[in-house]
N, C-alpha and C positions, 0 to 999 in steps of 0.2 A: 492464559488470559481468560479469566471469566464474566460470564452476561452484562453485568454491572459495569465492569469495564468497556469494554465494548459500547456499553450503552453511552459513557462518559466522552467516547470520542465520537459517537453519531451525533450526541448533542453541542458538543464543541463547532463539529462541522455543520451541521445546520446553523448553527448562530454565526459562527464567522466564516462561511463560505457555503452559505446555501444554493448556489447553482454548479458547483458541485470544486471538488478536491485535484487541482490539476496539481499536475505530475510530467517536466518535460526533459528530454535528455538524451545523449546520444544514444544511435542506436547500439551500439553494443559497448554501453556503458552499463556496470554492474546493477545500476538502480532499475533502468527499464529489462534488463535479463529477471530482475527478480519480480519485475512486476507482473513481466510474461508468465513467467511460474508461478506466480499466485494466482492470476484469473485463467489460466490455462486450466486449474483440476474445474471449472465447473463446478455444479453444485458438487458439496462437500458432507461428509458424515452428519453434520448438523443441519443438512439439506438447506445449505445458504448458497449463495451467488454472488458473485463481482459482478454492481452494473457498470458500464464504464464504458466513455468512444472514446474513440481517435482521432485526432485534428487532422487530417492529411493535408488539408490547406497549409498549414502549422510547419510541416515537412517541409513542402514546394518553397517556403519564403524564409525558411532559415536553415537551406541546406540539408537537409536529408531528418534532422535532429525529429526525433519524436516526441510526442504530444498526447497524453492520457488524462480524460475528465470522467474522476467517479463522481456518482452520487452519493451523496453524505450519509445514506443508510446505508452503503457497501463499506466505508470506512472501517467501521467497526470488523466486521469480515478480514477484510483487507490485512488490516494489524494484527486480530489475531491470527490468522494463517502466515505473516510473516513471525509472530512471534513464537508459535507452535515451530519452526521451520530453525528456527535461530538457536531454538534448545533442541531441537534434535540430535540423536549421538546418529550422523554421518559421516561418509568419509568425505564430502569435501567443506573442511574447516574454512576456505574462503568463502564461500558461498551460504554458508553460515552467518559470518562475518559482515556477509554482504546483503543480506538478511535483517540482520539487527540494528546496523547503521540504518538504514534507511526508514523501519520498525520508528527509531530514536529521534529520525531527522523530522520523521511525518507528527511525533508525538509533541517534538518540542516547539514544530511550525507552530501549534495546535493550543498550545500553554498549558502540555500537561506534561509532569515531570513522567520521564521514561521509567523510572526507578518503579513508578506506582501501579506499574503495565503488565510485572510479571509477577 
């Protein structure tokens, strides 16, 4: 995924969700595992960052289920590190998989064709 891109989804996110890119889900459901490993590395080779909190209130009143609000200039970050993650030759093809869904799911909330990401 390169700059341009990237750029294409911060602007998406600023326009239709400028207080920021929520993201809610069991907690050991495949989307928040990947989400944990993406803002997990910290800043990154391209010395970027994932800004992002966590609703804990969000937890307490529906059951444990977690709650992630980025900010629409982490987006771009975001995607590419899931999409850098999704072509990777790893050994675990799930996790891949579960990578690139979510890459697709965040791109198409967004109204940009996933196709135009890689």
């Amino acid at each position: 995924m390169n700059e341009q891109q990237q750029n294409t989804i911060v602007k998406a996110c600023q326009k239709q969700v400028p207080k920021g890119y929520i993201v809610s889900g069991l907690p050991n459901s495949d989307e928040i595992g990947a989400l944990i490993r993406m803002t997990a590395q910290g800043i990154d080779s391209h010395l970027q960052a994932i800004h992002f909190t966590e609703d804990l209130e969000y937890a307490k009143a529906f059951l444990g289920r977690r709650q992630f609000k980025f900010d629409p200039k982490s987006m771009g970050v975001l995607c590419r590190r899931l999409a850098k993650s999704a072509l990777t030759d790893s050994d675990d093809e799930g996790q891949r998989d579960n990578d690139e869904t979510l890459l697709r799911d965040i791109l198409d909330s967004l109204g940009i064709d996933p196709d135009d990401a890689y």
